[in-house]
N, C-alpha and C positions, 0 to 999 in steps of 0.2 A: 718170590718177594720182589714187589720194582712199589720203588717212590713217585712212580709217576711220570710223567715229563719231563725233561729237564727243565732248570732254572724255578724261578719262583711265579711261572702262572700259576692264578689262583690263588697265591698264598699273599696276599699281602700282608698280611698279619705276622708271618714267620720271616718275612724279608724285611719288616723294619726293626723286628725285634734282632735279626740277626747283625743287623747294620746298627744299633744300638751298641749291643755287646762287642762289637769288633771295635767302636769307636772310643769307649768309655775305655777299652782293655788298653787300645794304642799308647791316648794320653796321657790314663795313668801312668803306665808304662815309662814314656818320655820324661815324665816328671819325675819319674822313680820311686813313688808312692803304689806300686800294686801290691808289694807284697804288706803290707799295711791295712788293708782295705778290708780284711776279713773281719767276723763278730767276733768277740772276746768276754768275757764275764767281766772285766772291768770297762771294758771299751762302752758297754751298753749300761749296766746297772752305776758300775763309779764316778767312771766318768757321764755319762747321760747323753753320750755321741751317736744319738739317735738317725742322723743321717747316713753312719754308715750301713744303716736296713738297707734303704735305696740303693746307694752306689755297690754293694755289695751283691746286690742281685744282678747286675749287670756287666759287673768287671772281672774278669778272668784274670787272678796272678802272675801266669807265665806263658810262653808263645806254645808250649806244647801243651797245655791245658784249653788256651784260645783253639787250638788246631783241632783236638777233639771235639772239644766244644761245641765249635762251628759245624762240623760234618755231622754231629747225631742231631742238631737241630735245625740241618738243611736237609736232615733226611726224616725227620716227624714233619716234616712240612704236609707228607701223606695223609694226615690226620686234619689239618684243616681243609684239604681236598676232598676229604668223605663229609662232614660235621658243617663245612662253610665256617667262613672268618668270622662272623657274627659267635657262635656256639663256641668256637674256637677260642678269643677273646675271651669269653668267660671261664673258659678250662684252662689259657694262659694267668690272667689273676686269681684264680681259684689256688692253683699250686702254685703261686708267688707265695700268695698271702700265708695262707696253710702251712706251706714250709718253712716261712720265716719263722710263725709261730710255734711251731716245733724245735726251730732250732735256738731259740728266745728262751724258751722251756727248758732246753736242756741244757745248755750252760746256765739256768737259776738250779736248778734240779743237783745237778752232777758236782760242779766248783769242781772241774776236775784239773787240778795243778799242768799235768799231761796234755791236755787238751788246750793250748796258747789260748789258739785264735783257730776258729773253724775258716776254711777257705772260702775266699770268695768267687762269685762266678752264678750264672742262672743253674748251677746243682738240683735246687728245687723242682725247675720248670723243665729239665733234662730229666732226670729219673723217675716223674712225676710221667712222662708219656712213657717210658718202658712198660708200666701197667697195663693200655692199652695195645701198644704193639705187643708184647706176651700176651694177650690174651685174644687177642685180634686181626693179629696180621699169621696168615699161614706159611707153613713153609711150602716153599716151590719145589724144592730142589734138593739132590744129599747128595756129601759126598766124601770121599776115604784122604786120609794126607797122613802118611805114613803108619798105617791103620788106624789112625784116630776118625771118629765119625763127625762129622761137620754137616752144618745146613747153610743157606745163605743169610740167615738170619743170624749166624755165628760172628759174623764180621760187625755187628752193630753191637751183640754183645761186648765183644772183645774190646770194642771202645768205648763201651759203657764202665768197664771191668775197670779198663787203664785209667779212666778220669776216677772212678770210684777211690781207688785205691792208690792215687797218685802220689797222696800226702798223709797215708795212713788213718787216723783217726780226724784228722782235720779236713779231710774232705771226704770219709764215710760217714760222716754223722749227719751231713748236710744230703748226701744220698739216700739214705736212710729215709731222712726227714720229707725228700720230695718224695718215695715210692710211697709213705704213709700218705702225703697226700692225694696222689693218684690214686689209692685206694678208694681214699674218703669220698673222693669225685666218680670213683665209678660205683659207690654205694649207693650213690643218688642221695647224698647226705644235705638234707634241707631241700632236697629238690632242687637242685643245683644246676642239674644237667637240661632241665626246661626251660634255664633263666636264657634270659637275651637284652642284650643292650640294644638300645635304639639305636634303628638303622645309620643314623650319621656319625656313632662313633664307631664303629666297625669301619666303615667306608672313611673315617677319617685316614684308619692306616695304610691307603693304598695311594694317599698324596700325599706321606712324607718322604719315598722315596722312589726311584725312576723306574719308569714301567718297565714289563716284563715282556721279551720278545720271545 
């Protein structure tokens, strides 16, 4: 298994969204609003705080959430490498959207007391390429640690595992929510997977931030 090159040739698309999500994660942060940022059944339906859709897909609530975070979606950059930024783009808002709406659904659905506020952070758009890499990306490699059997593919899990399960319910629901989307996208659901943006929005993401050496 190798992601490629290092750095983000090729991927412009995975380097502005990364440089997004670090940037949004920081401020909040500083201001002390991240742990706040996440959906809630009142936050959306009572209150009508429709803009935390947005910021919530992009802001990670704590520095060891951000750190996972960042490493499995500097490591699916592999997947705009095969696809191109243009296809890629579309399979990045495909599982925004999808998973938002999943998880929209399931706090009208559930009112579940237990359930605060689901966590914020691109959840979505991370669990949403596990589908792909499972099905996609082969193993290279095996090997023993303390007789337990490992691949190299183990190490992406594992951080897949930790963000999953970071905050129990409140941030498996939104996991959940993006694998269901990745599904939907590799169903070829509406024909999805042939759409393509015009070429200048695709190439727009590669001058919002500094090229790749």
């Amino acid at each position: 298994m190798n992601g490629g090159p290092s750095g983000f040739n090729n991927a412009p698309v995975t380097r502005t969204f990364v440089i997004v999500c670090a940037v949004f994660t920081i401020i909040f942060g500083i201001q002390g609003h991240s742990s706040r940022l996440g959906l809630s059944y009142q936050d959306i339906f009572k209150k009508l705080q429709v803009w935390k859709l947005i910021v919530s897909t992009f802001a990670f609530s704590s520095t060891p959430e951000l750190v996972f975070g960042l490493y499995l979606l500097y490591y699916f950059r592999v997947f705009e490498r095969q696809i191109g930024s243009n296809k890629y783009s579309v399979f990045l808002l495909f599982s925004v959207i999808a998973s938002l709406l999943f998880e929209v659904l399931a706090l009208a659905l559930l009112k579940d007391p237990t359930l605060n506020t689901l966590k914020s952070g691109p959840y979505g758009f991370i669990f949403s390429s596990f589908v792909p890499f499972y099905l996609d990306i082969p193993v290279s490699t095996r090997f023993r640690v303390f007789g337990l059997r490992f691949s190299d593919k183990s190490f992406i899990y594992l951080a897949g595992l930790q963000l999953l399960l970071s905050s129990w319910k409140s941030s498996l629901f939104p996991g959940i929510c993006g694998i269901l989307a990745g599904s939907l996208y590799r169903l070829n659901i509406l024909r999805i997977r042939s759409l393509k943006f015009p070429g200048f929005i695709a190439s727009f993401f590669s001058r919002l931030s500094w090229p790749s050496n």
